[in-house]
C-alpha positions as CSV (number, residue, x, y, z in Angstrom):
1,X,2.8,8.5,-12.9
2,X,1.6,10.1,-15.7
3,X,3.9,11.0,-18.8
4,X,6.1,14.0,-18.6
5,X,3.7,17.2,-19.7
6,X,5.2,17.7,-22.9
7,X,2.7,19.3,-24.4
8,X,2.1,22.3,-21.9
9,X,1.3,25.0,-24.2
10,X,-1.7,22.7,-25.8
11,X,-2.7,22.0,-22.1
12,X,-4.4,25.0,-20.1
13,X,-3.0,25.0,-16.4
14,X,-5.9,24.0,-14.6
15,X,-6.3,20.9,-16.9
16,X,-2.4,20.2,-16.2
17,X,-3.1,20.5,-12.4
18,X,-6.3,18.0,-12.5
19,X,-4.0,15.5,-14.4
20,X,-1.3,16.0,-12.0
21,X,-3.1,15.4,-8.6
22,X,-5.6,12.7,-10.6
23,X,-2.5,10.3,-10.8
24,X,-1.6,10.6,-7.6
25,X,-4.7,9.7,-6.4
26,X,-5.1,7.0,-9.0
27,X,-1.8,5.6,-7.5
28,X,-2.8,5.5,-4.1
29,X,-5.9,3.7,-5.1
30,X,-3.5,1.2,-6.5
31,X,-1.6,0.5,-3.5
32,X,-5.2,-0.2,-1.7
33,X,-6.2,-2.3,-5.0
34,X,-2.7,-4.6,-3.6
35,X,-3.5,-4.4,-0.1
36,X,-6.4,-6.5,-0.1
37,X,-4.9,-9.1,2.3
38,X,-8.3,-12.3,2.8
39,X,-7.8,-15.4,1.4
40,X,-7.7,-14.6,-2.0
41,X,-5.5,-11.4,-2.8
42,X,-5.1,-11.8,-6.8
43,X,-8.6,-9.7,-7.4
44,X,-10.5,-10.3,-10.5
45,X,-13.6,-8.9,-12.3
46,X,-14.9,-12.3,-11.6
47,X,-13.6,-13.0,-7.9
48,X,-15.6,-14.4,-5.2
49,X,-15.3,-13.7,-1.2
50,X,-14.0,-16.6,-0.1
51,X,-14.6,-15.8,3.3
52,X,-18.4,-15.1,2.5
53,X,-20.5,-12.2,4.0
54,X,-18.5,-11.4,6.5
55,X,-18.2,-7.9,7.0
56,X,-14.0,-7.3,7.2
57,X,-13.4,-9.1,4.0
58,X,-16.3,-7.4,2.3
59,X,-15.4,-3.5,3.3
60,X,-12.0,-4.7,1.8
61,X,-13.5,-5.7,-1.1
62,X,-15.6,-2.6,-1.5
63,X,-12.8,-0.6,-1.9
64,X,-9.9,-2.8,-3.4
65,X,-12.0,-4.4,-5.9
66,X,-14.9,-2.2,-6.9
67,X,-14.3,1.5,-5.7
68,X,-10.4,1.9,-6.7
69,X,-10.6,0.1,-10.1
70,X,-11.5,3.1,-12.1
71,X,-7.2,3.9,-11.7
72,X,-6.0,1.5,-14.0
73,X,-8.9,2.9,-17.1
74,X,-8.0,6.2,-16.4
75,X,-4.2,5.9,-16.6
76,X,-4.8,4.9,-20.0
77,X,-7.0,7.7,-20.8
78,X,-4.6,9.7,-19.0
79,X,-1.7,8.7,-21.2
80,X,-3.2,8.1,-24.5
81,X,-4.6,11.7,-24.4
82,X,-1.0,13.3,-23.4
83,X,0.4,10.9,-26.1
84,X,-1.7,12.4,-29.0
85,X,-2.0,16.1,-27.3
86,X,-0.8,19.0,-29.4
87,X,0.1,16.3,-32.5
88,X,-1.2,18.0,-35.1
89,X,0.1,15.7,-37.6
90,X,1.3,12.2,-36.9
91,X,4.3,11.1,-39.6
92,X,7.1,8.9,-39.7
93,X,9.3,11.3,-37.9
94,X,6.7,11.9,-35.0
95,X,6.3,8.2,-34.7
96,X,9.7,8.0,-34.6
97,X,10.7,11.0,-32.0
98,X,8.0,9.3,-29.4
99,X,8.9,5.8,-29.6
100,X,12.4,6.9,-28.8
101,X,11.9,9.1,-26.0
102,X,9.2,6.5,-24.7
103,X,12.2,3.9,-24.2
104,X,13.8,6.8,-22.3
105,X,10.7,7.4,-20.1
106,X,9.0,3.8,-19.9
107,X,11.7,1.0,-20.5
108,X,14.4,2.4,-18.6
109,X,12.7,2.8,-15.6
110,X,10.9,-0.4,-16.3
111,X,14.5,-2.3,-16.6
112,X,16.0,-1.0,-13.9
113,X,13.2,-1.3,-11.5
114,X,12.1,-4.9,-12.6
115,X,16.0,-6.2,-12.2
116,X,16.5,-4.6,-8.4
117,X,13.4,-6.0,-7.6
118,X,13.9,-9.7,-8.9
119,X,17.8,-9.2,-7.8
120,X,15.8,-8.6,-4.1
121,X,13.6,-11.6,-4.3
122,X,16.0,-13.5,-4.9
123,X,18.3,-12.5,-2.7
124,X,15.2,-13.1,0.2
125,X,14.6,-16.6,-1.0
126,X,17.7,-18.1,-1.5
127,X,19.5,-16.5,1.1
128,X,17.1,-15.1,3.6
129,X,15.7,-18.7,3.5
130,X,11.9,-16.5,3.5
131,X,9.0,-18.1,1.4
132,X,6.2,-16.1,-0.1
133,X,4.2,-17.5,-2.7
134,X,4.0,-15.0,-5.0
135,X,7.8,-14.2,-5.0
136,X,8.3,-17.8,-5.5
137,X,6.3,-18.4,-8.7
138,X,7.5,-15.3,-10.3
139,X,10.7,-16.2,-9.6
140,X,9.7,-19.6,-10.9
141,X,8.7,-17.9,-13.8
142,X,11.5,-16.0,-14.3
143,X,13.8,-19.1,-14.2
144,X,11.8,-20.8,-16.8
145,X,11.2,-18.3,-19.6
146,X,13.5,-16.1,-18.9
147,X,13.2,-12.3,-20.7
148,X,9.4,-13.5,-21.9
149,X,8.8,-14.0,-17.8
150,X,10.9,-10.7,-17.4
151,X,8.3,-8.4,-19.6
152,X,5.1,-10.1,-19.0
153,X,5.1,-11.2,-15.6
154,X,7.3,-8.7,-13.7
155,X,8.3,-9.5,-9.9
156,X,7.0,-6.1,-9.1
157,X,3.9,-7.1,-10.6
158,X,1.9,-3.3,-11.2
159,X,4.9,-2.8,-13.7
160,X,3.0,-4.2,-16.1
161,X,0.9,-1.0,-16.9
162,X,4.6,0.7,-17.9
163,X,5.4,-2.7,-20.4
164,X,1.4,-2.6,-22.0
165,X,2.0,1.4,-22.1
166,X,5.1,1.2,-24.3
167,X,3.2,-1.7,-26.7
168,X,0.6,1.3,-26.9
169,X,3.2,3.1,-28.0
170,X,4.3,1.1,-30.5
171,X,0.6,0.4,-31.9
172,X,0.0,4.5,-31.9
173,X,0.1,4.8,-35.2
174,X,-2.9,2.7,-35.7
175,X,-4.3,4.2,-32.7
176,X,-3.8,7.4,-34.3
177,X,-5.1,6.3,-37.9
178,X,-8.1,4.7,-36.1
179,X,-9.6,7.7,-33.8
180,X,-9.1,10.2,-36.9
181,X,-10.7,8.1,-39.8
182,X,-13.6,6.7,-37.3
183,X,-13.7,9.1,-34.6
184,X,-15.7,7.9,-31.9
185,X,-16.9,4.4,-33.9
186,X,-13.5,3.7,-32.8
187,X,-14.0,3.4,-28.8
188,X,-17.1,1.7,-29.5
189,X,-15.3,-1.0,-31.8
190,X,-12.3,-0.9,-28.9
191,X,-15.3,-1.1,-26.5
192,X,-16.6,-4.5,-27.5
193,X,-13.4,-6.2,-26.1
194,X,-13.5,-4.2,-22.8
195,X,-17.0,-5.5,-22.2
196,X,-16.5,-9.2,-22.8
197,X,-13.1,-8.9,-20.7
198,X,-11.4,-9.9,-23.5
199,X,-7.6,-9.8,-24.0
200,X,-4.8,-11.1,-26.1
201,X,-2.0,-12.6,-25.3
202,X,0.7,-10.1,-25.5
203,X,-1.2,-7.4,-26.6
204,X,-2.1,-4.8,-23.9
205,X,-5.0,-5.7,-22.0
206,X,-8.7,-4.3,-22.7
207,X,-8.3,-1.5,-20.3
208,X,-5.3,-0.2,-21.8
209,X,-6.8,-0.4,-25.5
210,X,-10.6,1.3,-24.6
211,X,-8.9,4.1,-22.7
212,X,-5.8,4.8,-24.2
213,X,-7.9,5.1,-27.7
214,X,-10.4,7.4,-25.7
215,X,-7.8,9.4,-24.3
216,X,-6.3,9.7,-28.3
217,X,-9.9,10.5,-29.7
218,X,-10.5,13.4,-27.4
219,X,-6.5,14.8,-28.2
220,X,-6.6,13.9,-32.0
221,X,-10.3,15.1,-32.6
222,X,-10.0,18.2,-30.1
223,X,-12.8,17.0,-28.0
224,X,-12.4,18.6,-25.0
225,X,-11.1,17.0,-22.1
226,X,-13.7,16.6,-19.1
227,X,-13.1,19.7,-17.3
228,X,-10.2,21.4,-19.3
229,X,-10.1,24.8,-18.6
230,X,-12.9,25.1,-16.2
231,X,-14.6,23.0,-13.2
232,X,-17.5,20.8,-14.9
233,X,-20.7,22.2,-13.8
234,X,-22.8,20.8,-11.3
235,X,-25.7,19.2,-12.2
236,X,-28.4,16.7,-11.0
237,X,-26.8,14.5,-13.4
238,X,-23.2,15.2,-11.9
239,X,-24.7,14.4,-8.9
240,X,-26.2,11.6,-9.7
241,X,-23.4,9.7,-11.3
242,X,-21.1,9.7,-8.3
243,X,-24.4,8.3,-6.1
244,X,-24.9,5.2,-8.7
245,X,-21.0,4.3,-8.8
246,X,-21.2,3.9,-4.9
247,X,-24.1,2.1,-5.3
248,X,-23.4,0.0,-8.1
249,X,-19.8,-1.3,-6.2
250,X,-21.8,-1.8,-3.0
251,X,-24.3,-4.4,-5.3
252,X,-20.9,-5.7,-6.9
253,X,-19.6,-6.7,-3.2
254,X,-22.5,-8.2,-2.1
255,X,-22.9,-10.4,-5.4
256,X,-19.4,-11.6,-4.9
257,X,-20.1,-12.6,-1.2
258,X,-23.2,-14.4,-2.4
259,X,-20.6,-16.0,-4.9
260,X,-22.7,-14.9,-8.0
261,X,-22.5,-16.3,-11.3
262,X,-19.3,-14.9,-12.9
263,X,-21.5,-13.1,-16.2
264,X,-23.6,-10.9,-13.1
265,X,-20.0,-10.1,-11.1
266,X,-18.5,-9.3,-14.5
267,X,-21.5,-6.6,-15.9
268,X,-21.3,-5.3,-12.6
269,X,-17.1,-4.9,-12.2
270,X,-17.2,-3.1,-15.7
271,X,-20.7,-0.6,-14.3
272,X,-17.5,0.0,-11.2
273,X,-15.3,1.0,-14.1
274,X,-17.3,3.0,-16.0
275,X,-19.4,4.8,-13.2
276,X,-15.5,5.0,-11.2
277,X,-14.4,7.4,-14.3
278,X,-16.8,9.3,-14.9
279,X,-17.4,10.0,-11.0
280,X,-13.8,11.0,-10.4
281,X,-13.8,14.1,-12.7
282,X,-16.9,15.2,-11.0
283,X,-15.5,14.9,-7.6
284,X,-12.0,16.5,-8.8
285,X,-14.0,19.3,-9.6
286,X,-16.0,19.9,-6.8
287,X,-12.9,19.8,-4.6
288,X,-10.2,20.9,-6.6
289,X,-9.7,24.5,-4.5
290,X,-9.6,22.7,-1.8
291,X,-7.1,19.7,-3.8
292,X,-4.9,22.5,-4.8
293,X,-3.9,24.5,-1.3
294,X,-3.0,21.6,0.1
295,X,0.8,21.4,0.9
296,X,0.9,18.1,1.8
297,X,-0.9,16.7,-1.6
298,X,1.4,18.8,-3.4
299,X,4.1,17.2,-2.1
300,X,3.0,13.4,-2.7
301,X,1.7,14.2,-6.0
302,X,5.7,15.1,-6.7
303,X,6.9,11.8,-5.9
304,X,3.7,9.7,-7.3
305,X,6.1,7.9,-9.3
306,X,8.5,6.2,-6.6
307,X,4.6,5.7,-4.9
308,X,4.1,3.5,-7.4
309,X,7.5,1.6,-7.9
310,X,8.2,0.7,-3.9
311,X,4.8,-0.5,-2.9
312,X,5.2,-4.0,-4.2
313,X,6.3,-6.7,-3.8
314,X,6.9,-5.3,-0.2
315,X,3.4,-4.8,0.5
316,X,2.8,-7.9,-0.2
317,X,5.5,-9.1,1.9
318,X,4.7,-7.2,5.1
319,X,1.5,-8.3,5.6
320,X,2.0,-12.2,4.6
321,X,4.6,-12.2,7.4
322,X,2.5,-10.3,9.9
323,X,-0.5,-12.3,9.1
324,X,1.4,-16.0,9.7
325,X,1.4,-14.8,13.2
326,X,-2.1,-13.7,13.8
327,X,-5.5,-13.9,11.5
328,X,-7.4,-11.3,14.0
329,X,-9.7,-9.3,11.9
330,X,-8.4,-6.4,13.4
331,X,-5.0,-7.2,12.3
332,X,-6.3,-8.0,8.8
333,X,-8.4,-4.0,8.3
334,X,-5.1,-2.3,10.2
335,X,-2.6,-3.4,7.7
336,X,-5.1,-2.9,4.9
337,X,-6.0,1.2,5.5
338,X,-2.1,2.1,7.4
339,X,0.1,0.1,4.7
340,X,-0.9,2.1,1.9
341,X,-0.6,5.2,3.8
342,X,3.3,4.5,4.8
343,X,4.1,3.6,1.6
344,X,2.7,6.7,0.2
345,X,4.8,8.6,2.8
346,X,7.6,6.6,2.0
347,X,7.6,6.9,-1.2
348,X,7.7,10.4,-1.3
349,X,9.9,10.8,0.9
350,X,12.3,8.4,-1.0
351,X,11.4,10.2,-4.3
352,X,11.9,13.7,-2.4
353,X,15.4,13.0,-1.2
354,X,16.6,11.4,-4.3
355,X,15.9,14.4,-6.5
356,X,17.0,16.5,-4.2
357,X,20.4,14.4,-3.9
358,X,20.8,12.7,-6.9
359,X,18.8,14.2,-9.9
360,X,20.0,12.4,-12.5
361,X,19.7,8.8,-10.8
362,X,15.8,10.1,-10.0
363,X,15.3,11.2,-13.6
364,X,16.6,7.4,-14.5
365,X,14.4,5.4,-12.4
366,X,11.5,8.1,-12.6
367,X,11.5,8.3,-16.5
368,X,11.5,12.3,-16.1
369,X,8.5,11.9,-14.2
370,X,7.7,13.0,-10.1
């Protein structure tokens, strides 16, 4: 998922591998964020369990709304440190060069993904005579503000990470100005918004701005990257870390069964965030030998791309129609741990075969990317 490595002699090989297998496992944390399948399935820093403290729709929770949310932050960082890595100067001509080939490597993909998708909801609707809600108000959407609804409120909704990434893009030149005149003043000043869960309307959200700048300060100031060329050490505070983020996302659950006031479920969605990060470079390192043998991550972490582009809207599909039939429990957690699984398997099959048969039509819809 993340952008093409570019930059490779600027980026030591062990550092390239982490950021490699981090995305993939920051995209299949995605597709469990979308599986969440209770009453309520449109998650939020401030969502309640409808269902209450019962113990399905909570272990659900624990993982789709607290444990997996550190993916979309570190994306950002992700990208906004590949963005800015090796730039040693940023000019007109730079600017220029990167905004171009990011139309190649975000909006193309984003286009052509976006329109088969919509094509395909449509199709279902109106033909297929099949109702889900959320197809039917993004098509509603799309109807009614047409391009606006097209490149803010996608059908295949987690496209909207590749649509704020390009307007991060186009902002990186005060991104860039920014983290090299204020250096780390900047995150803090991008930090305020992040903290108050404050966006604007079409700007990219508060994740993307915090991490993307982070990501920037580190290339741009030649801070290194945690764990660039070597594992990072362990520690009792590298221990500890990982211990409080399961903690603090286990608290976060139980206030949002309790249905706690939304200021308590908001500090404690960001502690997810924050603690998510910082624990996921720890536990990289402690299993990256082990991360690296394996054959079958190395294949999925090829095709993490096409992971991320076929899991929805038909996730969301599957288990809608499954569950009008049945609201067992059991039926509920089985579609919620296996779904992501197939998809992952699907998807890299998919993405496998297609650059295998078709390279150029997988370097279209990929952006150049696995």
């Amino acid at each position: 998922m993340n952008e093409t490595l570019n930059t490779r002699e600027s980026i030591p090989p062990y550092l390239s591998r982490k950021i490699r297998f981090l995305s993939f496992f920051t995209i299949l944390c995605v597709v469990f964020i979308h599986s969440y399948n209770y009453s309520d399935t449109y998650l939020l820093p401030t969502t309640a369990i409808q269902e209450g403290k019962q113990i399905c729709p909570m272990i659900q929770f624990f993982i789709s709304n607290a444990l997996t949310r550190f993916a979309n932050p570190l994306y950002f960082f992700i990208s906004g440190y590949l963005f800015f890595a090796g730039a040693h100067c940023f000019n007109v001509s730079a600017y220029a060069k990167k905004l171009k080939k990011r139309l190649v490597t975000l909006m193309v993909p984003y286009c052509v993904w976006v329109l088969a998708w919509s094509a395909a909801g449509i199709l279902i609707v109106n033909y297929c005579k099949i109702s889900f809600p959320v197809i039917d108000e993004k098509i509603g959407l799309l109807r009614e503000n047409g391009l606006e609804a097209f490149f803010s409120t996608p059908l295949p909704f987690q496209f909207w990470y590749i649509a704020d990434l390009f307007k991060l893009a186009i902002l990186s030149p005060i991104v860039y100005f920014l983290v090299k005149k204020l250096k780390i003043f900047a995150v803090i000043l991008a930090a305020v918004p992040w903290i108050f869960d404050y966006s604007v309307a079409y700007m990219p959200n508060c994740d993307g701005i915090l991490f993307f700048v982070l990501g920037a300060y580190l290339a741009v100031n030649s801070v290194r990257f945690p764990g660039r060329e070597r594992r990072v050490k362990k520690t009792a505070l590298t221990v500890a870390i990982p211990v409080i983020w399961i903690a603090v996302c286990a608290a976060y659950t139980i206030l949002s069964a309790a249905a706690a006031p939304a200021p308590a479920l908001l500090l404690a969605y960001k502690a997810c965030c924050a603690f998510g990060f910082m624990s996921v470079f720890i536990i990289y390192d402690t299993a990256s030998a082990r991360i690296e043998r394996s054959r079958a991550l190395d294949a999925l972490s090829s095709c993490t791309f096409f992971i991320y582009a076929c899991h929805e809207p038909l996730q969301h599909m599957i288990f809608q129609r499954v569950l009008a039939f049945t609201d067992s429990d059991f039926v509920h957690m089985a579609l919620f741990f296996l779904l992501p699984l197939v998809f992952a398997a699907f998807g890299a099959a998919a993405g496998s075969l297609l650059r295998k048969a078709a390279p150029r039509v997988h370097s279209i819809l990929t952006g150049g990317r696995g």
